[in-house]
C-alpha positions in Angstrom: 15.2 23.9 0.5 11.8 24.3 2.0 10.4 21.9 -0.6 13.4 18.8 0.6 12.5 19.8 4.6 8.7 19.0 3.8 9.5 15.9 1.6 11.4 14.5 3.8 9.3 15.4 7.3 6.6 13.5 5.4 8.0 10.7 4.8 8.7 10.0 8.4 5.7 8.4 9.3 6.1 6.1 6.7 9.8 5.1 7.7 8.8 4.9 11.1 5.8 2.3 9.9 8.2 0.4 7.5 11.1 -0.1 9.6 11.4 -3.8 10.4 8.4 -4.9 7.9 9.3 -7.3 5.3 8.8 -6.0 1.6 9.0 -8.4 -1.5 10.2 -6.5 -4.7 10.0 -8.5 -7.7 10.8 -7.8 -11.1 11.3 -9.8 -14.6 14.6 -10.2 -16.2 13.9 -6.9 -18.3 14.3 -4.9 -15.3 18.0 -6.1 -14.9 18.7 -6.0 -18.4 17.5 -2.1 -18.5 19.8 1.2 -18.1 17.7 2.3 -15.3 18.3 -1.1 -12.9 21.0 0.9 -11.4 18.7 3.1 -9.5 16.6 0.4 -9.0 19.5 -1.1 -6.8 20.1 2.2 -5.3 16.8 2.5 -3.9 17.1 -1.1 -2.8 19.9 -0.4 -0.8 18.3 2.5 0.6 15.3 0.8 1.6 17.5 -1.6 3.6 19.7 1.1 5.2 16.1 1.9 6.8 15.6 -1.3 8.4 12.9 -2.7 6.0 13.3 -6.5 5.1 14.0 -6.9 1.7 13.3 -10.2 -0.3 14.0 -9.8 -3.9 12.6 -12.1 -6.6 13.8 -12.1 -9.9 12.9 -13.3 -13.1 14.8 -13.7 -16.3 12.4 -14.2 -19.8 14.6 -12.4 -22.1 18.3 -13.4 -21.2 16.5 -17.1 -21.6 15.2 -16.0 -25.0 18.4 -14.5 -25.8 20.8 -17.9 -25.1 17.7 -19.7 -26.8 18.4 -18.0 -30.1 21.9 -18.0 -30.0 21.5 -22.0 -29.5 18.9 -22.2 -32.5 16.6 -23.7 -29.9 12.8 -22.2 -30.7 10.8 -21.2 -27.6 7.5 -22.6 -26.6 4.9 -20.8 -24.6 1.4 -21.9 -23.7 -0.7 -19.7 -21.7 2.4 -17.4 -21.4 4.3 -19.5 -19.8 7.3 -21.7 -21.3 7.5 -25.2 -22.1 10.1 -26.4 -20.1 12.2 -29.1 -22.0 15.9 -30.2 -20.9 17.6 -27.8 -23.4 15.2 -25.0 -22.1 16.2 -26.1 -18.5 19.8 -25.9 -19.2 19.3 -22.3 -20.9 17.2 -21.3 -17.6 20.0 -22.0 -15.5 22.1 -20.3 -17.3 20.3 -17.1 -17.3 19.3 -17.3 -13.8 22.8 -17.7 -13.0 23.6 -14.3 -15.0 20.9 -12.5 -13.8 21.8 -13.8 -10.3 25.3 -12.7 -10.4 24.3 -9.4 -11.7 22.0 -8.3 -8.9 24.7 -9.7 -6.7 27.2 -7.4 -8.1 25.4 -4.2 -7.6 23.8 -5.1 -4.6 27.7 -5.1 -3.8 28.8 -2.1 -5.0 30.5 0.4 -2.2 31.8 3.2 -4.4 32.7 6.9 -2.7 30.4 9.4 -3.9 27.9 7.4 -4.8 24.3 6.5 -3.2 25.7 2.6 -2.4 29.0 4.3 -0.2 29.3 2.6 3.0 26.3 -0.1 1.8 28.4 -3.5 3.2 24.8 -5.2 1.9 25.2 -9.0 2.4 23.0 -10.9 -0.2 21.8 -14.2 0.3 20.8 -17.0 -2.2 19.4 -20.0 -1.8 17.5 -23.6 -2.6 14.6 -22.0 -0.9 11.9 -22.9 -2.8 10.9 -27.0 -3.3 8.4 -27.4 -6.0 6.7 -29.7 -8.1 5.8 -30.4 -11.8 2.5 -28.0 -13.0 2.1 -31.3 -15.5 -0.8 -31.0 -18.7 -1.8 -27.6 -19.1 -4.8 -27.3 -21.9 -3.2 -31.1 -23.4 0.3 -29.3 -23.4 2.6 -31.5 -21.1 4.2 -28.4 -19.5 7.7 -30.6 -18.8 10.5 -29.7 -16.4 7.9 -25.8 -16.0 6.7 -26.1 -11.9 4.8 -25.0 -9.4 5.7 -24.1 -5.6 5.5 -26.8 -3.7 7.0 -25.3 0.0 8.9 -22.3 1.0 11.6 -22.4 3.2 10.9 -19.6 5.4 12.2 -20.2 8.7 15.4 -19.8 6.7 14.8 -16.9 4.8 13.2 -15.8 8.0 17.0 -16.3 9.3 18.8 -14.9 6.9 16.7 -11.8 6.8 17.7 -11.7 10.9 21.0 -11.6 10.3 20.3 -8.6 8.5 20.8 -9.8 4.4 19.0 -8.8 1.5 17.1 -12.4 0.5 17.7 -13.4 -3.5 16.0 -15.6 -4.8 15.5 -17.2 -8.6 12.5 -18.2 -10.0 13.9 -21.6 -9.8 12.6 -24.9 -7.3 13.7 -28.5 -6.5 12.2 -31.5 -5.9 13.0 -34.1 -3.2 14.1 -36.1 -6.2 16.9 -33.8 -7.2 15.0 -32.2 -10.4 15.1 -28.7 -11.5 12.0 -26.9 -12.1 11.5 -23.4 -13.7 9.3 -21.1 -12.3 7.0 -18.2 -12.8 8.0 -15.2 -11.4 4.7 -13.5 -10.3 3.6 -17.1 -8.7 7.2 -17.4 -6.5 6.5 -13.8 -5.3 3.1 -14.7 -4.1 4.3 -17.6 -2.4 7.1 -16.3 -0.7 5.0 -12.7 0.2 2.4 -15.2 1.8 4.3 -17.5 3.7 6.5 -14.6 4.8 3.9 -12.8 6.3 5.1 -9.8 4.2 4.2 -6.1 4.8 4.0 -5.3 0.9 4.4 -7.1 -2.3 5.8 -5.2 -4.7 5.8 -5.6 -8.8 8.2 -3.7 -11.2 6.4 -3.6 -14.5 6.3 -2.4 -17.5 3.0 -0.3 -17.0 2.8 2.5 -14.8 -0.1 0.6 -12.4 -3.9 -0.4 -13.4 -6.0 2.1 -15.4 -9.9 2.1 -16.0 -11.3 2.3 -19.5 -11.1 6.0 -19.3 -7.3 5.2 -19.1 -7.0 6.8 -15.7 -4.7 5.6 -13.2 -6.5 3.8 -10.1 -4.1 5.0 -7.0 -5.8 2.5 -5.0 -8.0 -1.1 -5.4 -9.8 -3.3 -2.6 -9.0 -7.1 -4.5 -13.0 -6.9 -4.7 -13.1 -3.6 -7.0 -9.7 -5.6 -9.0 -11.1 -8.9 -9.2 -14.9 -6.9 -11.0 -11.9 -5.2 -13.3 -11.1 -8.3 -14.5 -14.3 -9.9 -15.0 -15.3 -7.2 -16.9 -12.8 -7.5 -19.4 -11.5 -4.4 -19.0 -8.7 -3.7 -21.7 -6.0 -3.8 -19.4 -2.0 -3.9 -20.1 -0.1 -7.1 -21.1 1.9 -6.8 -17.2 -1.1 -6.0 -15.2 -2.9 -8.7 -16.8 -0.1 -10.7 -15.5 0.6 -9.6 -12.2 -2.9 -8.2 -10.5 -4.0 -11.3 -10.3 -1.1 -12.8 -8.5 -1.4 -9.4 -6.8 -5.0 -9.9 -5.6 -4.4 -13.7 -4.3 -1.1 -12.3 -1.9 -3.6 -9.9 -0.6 -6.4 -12.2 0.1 -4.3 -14.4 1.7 -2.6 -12.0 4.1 0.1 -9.6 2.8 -1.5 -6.0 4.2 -0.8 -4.6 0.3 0.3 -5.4 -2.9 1.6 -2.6 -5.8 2.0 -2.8 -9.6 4.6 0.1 -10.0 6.8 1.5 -13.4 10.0 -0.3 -13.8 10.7 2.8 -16.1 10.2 5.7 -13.4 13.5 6.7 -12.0 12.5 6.7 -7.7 9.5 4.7 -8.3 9.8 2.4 -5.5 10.4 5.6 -3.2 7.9 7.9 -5.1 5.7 4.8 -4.2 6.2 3.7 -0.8 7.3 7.4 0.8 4.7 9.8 -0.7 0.5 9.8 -0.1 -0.6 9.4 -3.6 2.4 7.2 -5.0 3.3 7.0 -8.6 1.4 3.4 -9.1 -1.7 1.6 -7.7 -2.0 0.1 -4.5 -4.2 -3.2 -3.9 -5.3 -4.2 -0.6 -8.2 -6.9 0.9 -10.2 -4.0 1.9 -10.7 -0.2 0.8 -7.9 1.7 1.7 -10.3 4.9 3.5 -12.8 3.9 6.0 -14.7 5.5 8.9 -14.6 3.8 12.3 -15.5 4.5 16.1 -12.2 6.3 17.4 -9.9 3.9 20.3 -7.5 5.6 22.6 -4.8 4.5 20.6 -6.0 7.2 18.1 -6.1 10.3 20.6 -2.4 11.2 19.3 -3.8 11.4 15.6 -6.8 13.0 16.3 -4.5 15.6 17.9 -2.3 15.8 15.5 -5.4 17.0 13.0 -7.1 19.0 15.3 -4.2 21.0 16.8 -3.5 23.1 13.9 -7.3 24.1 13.8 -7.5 25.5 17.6 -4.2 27.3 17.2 -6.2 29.0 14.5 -9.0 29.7 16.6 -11.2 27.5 14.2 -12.1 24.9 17.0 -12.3 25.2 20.1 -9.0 24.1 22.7 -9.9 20.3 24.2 -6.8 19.0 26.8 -5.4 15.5 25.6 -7.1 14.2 28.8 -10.5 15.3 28.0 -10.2 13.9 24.4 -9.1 10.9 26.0 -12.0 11.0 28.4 -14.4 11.3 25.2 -12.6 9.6 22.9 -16.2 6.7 22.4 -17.9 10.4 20.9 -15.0 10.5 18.2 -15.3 8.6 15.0 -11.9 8.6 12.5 -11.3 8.8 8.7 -8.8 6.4 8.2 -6.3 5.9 5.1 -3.9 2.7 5.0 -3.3 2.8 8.8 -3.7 6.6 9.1 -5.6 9.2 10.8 -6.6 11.4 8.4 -9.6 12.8 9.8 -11.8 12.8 12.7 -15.4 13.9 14.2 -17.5 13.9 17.5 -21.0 13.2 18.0 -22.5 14.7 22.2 -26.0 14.1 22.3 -28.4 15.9 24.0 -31.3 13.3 24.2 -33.8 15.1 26.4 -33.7 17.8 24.1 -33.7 15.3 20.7 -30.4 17.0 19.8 -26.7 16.0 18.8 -23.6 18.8 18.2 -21.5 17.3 15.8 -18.5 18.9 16.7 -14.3 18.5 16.2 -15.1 17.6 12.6 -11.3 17.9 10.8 -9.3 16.1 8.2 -5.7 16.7 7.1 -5.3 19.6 4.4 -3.9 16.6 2.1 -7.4 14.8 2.1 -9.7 18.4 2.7 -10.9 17.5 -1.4 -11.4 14.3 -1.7 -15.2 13.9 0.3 -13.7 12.9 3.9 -15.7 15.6 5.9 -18.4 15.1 4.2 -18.3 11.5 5.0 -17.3 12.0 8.8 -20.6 14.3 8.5 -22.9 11.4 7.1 -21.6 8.8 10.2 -22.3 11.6 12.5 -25.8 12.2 11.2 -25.9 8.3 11.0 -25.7 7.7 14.7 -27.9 10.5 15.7 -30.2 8.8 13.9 -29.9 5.6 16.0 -30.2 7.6 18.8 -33.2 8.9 18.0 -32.4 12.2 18.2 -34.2 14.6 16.0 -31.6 17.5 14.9 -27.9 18.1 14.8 -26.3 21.4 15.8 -22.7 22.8 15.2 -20.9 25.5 16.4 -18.8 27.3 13.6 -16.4 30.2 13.4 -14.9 30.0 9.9 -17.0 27.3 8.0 -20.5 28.4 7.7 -20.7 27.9 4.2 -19.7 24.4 4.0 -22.9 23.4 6.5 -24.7 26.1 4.8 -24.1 23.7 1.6 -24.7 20.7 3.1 -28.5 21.1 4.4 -27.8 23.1 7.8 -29.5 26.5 8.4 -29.1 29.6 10.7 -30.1 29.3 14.0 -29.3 31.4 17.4 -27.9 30.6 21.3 -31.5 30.3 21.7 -32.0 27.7 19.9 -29.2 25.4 21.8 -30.0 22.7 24.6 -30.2 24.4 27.9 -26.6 23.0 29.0 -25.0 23.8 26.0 -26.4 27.6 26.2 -24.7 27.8 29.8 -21.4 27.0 28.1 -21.6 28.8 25.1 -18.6 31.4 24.7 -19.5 35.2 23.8 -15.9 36.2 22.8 -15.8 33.7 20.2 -19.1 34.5 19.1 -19.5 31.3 17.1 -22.3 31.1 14.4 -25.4 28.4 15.3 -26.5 26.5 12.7 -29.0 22.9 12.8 -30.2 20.5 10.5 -32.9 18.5 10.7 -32.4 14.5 10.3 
């Protein structure tokens, strides 16, 4: 029980973030086809009942292979993507219109007992997208296959007011009245882009982007994806497919893309609700940085250092002093949160600065924050000119011990600091030299 009250206390934060963002979930036509979809659709729903924006894209490869066959037609591919000829076209429609109808269905579904009860999800289709024809690719005359030309936005953008779940086929038209079929991964883009989404979201057949050691990268700046690439790096048939597409939503707005198991029963939640996710997570920039603190982050600096005076480990500061301060304070930051936090009060006529209030969140305490709030600290000093830093520690003497401070005494304090220092709490002096 004390497990499910944790879980779901921290996943508030991110419902509170995610509530009225739009999120683009797309997925090829193996997804739908699969035993698991079902929870796929539950956690759709659930995601709406949450006030998130939900456009889905679909795709639909193997129920076009499958009609294909059955018609004796062969399938052409260049590049991995389908010729397009009229017979193709008439089998695309077909499947879309199956896979369509599907989604539709179960999106639908209202059943007592079950995670859809009391759903009432309203799904909208749509000739959204206009496109064009992608014409020779390589000498290949790629046919009735297209590109996006425009999105319709302002009415997706409408029906995702009125409170629907947005469908839409990998399928475009031209002012001409032709059909074009369309990639999947490329629609997605468009639509996450023009949209202004939140997150992008691929269901795949891998489990997210892993390095040649095979481990699985949690998190990518497009930079650290794009060197993956150009390295050559051996990665899987999907993610080869969708980080690129991946990497261009992000570089061209969407605050983060994820390449997430299609196979992992609560991956979209697993991914979206908890800190380390089940996938990996691409965004324009690296998800943890240090920056100068604003007073928009005094509530999350308390919210780290609270914990820490209750225990007597730092020292009590009122939300109006912090505030007062806050240009001393720098901030670890990870994807939009506080995670930890540090102040710099120099002494200059003495050539000294206390670091001081240096905290992250248990969650991160492993994975080099304070060190790297330490390092900014000792940065800035440095620009001050100031010759030594000092901290005042009750609990962590080791950890400064480690990190190239040594013992010193009240003594050895600036004259204004001695006159404040507290002899109940007795705290240990140590200073490094910079």
């Amino acid at each position: 029980m004390r497990a499910f009250v944790h879980l779901i206390r921290s996943a508030a934060p991110y419902v509170h973030s995610f509530r009225g963002r739009t999120f683009v979930i797309a997925f090829g036509g193996e997804v739908v086809a699969a035993d698991e979809f079902l929870g796929v659709v539950h956690d759709l729903n659930l995601l709406h009942s949450l006030g998130i924006r939900l456009v889905v894209v679909h795709g639909c490869r193997p129920q076009v292979e499958a009609i294909l066959d059955a018609q004796g037609i062969p399938g052409r591919y260049e590049q991995g993507m389908r010729v397009t000829d009229a017979d193709a076209m008439d089998c695309v429609l077909e499947a879309a219109g199956q896979v369509r109808a599907r989604i539709e269905a179960l999106l639908s579904l209202g059943l007592a007992n079950s995670p859809m009860a009391g759903a009432r999800n309203r799904v909208s289709s749509g000739n959204y997208l206009t496109a064009k024809p992608m014409g020779v690719v390589n000498g290949v005359d790629m046919l009735l296959t297209g590109e996006v030309r425009r999105i319709d936005s302002e009415a997706i953008q409408q029906r995702l007011d009125d409170g629907d779940i947005v469908l839409i086929s990998p399928i475009g038209y031209s002012p001409t009245g032709e059909i074009f079929n369309l990639t999947v991964e490329e629609v997605a883009t468009q639509v996450a882009v023009r949209l202004e989404a939140t997150k992008l979201i691929f269901l795949t057949d891998a489990d997210g982007v892993r390095n040649s050691r095979r481990q699985l990268l949690t998190d990518l700046s497009t930079s650290d994806a794009e060197a993956l690439i150009a390295k050559g790096e051996k990665l899987a048939p999907d993610v080869k497919l969708y980080l690129p597409a991946a990497i261009r939503a992000c570089n061209n707005g969407v605050k983060r893309a994820h390449i997430i198991s299609r196979r992992l029963d609560g991956a979209l939640l697993l991914e979206l609700f908890t800190r380390d996710g089940v996938g990996t997570m691409i965004a324009s920039t690296a998800l943890a940085h240090i920056r100068n603190a604003t007073i928009d982050d005094a509530g999350g600096i308390i919210a780290i250092i609270e914990p820490l005076e209750e225990q007597g480990v730092l020292v009590r500061r009122s939300r109006e002093r912090l505030e007062s301060e806050i240009e001393r304070f720098v901030v670890a930051e990870y994807d939009g949160h506080i995670i930890g936090c540090a102040a710099l009060y120099a002494f200059p006529d003495d050539k000294l600065g206390e670091l001081a209030a240096l905290a992250v969140q248990p969650d991160f305490r492993r994975e080099g924050y304070g060190e790297a709030l330490m390092h900014e600290i000792e940065t800035r000093a440095r620009k001050l000119k100031l010759a030594e830093l000092f901290v005042l520690t009750t609990r962590t003497a080791h950890w400064f011990l480690e990190r190239g401070f040594r013992t010193a005494s009240v003594a050895d304090l600036p004259q204004q600091k001695q006159a404040l220092y507290n002899y109940q709490r007795k705290s240990l002096v140590y200073r490094k030299p910079l």
